[in-house]
C-alpha distance (Angstrom), angle and dihedral (degrees) to the residues before:
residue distance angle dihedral
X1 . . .
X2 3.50 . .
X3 3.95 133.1 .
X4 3.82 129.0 -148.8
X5 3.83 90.8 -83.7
X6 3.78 92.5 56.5
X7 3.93 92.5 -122.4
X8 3.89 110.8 134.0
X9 3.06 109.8 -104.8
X10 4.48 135.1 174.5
X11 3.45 113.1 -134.1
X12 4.25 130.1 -143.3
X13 3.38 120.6 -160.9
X14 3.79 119.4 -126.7
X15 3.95 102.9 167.5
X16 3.61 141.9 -31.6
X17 3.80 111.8 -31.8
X18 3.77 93.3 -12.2
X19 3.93 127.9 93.1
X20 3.90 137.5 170.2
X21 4.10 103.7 -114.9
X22 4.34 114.2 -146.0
X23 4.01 109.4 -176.0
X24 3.58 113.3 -114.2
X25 3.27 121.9 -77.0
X26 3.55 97.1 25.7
X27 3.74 113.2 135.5
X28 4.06 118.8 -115.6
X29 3.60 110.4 -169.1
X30 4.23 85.9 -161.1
X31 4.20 91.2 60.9
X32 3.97 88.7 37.9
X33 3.64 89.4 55.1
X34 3.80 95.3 39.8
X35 3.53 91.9 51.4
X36 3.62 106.6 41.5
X37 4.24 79.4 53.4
X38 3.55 81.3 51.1
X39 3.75 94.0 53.0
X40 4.09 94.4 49.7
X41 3.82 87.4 -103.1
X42 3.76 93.7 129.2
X43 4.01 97.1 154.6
X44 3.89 86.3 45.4
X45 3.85 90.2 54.3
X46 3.97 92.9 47.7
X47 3.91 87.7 54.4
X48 3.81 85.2 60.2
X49 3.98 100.3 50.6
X50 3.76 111.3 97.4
X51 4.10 92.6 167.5
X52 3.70 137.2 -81.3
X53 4.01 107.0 -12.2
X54 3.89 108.8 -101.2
X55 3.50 86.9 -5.8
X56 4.23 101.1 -167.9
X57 3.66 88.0 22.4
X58 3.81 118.0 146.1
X59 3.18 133.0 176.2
X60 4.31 117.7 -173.8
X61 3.98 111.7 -133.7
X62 3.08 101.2 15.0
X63 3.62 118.3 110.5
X64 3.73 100.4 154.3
X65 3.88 91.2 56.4
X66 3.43 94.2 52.1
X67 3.92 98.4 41.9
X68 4.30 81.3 57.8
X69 3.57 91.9 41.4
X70 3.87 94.3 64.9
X71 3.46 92.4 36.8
X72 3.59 81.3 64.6
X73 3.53 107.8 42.5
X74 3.65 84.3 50.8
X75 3.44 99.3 48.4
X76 3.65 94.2 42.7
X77 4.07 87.0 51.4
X78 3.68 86.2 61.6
X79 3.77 93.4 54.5
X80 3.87 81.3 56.9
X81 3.43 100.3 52.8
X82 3.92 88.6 51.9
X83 3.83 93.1 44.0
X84 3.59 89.1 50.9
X85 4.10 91.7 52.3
X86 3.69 88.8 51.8
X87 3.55 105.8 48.6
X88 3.97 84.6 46.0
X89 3.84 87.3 55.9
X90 3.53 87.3 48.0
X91 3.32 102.5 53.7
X92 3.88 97.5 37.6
X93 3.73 89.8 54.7
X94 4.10 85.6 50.9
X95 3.56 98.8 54.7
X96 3.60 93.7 -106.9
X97 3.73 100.2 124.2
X98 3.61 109.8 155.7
X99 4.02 85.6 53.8
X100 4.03 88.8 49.6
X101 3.85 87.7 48.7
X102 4.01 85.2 52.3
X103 3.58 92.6 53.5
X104 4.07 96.2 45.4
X105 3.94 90.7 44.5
X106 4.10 88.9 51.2
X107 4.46 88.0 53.5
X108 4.42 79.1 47.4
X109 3.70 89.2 49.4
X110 4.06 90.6 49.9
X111 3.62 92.6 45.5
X112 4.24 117.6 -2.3
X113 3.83 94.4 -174.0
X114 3.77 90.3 75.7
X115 3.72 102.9 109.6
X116 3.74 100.6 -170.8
X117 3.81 76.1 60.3
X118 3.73 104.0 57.2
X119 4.64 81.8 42.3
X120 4.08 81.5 58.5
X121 4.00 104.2 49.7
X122 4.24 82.9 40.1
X123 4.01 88.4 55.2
X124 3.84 88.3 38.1
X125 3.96 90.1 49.9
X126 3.73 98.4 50.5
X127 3.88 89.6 32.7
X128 3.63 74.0 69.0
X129 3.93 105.8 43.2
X130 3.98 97.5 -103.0
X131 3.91 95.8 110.8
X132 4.10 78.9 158.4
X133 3.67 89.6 59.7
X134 3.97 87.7 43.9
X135 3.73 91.1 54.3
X136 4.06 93.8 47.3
X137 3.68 87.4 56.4
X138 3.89 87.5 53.0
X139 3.54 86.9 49.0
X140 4.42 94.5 44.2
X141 4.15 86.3 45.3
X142 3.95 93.4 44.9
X143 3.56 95.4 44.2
X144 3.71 86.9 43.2
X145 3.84 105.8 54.0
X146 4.53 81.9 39.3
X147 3.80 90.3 61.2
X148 4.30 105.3 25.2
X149 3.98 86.8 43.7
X150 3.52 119.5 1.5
X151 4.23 99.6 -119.0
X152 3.39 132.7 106.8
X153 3.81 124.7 -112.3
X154 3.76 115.2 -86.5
X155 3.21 126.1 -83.9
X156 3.89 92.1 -107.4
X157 3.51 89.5 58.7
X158 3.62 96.5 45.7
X159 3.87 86.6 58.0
X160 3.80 93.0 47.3
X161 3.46 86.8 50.0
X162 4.29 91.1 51.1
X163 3.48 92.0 38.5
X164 3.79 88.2 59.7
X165 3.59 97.2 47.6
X166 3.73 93.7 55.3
X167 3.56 106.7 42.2
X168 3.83 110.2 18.9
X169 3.74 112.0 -151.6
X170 3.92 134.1 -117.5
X171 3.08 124.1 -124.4
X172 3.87 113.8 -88.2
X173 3.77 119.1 -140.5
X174 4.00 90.1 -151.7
X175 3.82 115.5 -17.1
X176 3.95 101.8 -158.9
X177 3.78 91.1 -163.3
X178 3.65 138.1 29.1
X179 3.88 118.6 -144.6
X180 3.91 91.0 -137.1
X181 3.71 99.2 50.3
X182 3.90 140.8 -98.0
X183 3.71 110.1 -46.2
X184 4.48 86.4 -117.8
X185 3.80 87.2 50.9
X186 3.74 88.1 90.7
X187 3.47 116.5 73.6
X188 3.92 106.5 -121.7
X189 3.55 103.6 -120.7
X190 3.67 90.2 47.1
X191 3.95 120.7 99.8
């Protein structure tokens, strides 16, 4: 692209006919983290986040900015979520559990009534030995979905959480499959 100066320039949509212009070459930490997503890079793209993009940013008048702006932020928030999955698949499936259970407790922090969530961090935690630790996230997730939405937790978690109680779990050096799924296999909205 090119504007009215001839300068090279990238554009960004904002609405209909209208688009915020950034010379070439100048570095958008929004496209670098979409694309490195893109890519498969999902730890690479989690190095880039910094939070919400111009989170407290307002601008007076103008309605069309804004409208784009939380399109973006929300859209952006989504690539999160699915970075976060990814890296935690990543890591789980490299041994490195305590960095997978970091990764699956950040998508609880952003949004705790995803169940397939709280069934993660309690694979994670016995993965790791701490069937206590396992059982309090039963207990946070339970109490959780009881208070935020009146339900009780799935039936697949109710079995994870039985299964646990019964025959507490070693910890696993590098578990290359999980009997209840991939922690993305769950749709996010779904509990």
């Amino acid at each position: 692209d090119r504007d009215v100066t001839g300068v090279q320039t990238c554009a960004l949509p904002i609405s209909q006919g209208d688009a915020l212009l950034l010379r070439a070459g100048t570095a958008c930490d929004a496209q670098d983290f979409a694309e490195a997503l893109r890519q498969g890079r999902a730890a690479d793209a989690l190095l880039l986040w910094r939070g919400p993009p111009a989170d407290g940013l307002r601008l007076e008048g103008s309605e069309a900015f804004a409208e784009w702006l939380a399109a973006e932020r929300q859209r952006l928030a989504g690539l999160r979520q699915q970075a976060l999955k990814q890296a935690a698949e990543a890591e789980e499936a490299a041994g490195r559990i305590d960095a997978a259970l970091a990764h699956v407790q950040a998508l609880l922090a952003d949004d705790p009534l995803q169940e397939h969530g709280h069934r993660a961090a309690m694979r994670l935690h016995a993965a790791a030995g701490h069937d206590e630790a396992a059982l309090a996230q039963y207990a946070r997730c339970r109490d959780l979905l009881a208070q935020e939405l009146g339900i009780e937790p799935s039936a697949a978690t109710q079995a994870l959480a039985a299964t646990l109680r019964v025959a507490p779990s070693p910890p696993a050096a590098a578990p290359a499959a999980h009997a209840h799924g991939p922690i993305a296999s769950a749709p996010s909205a779904a509990l």
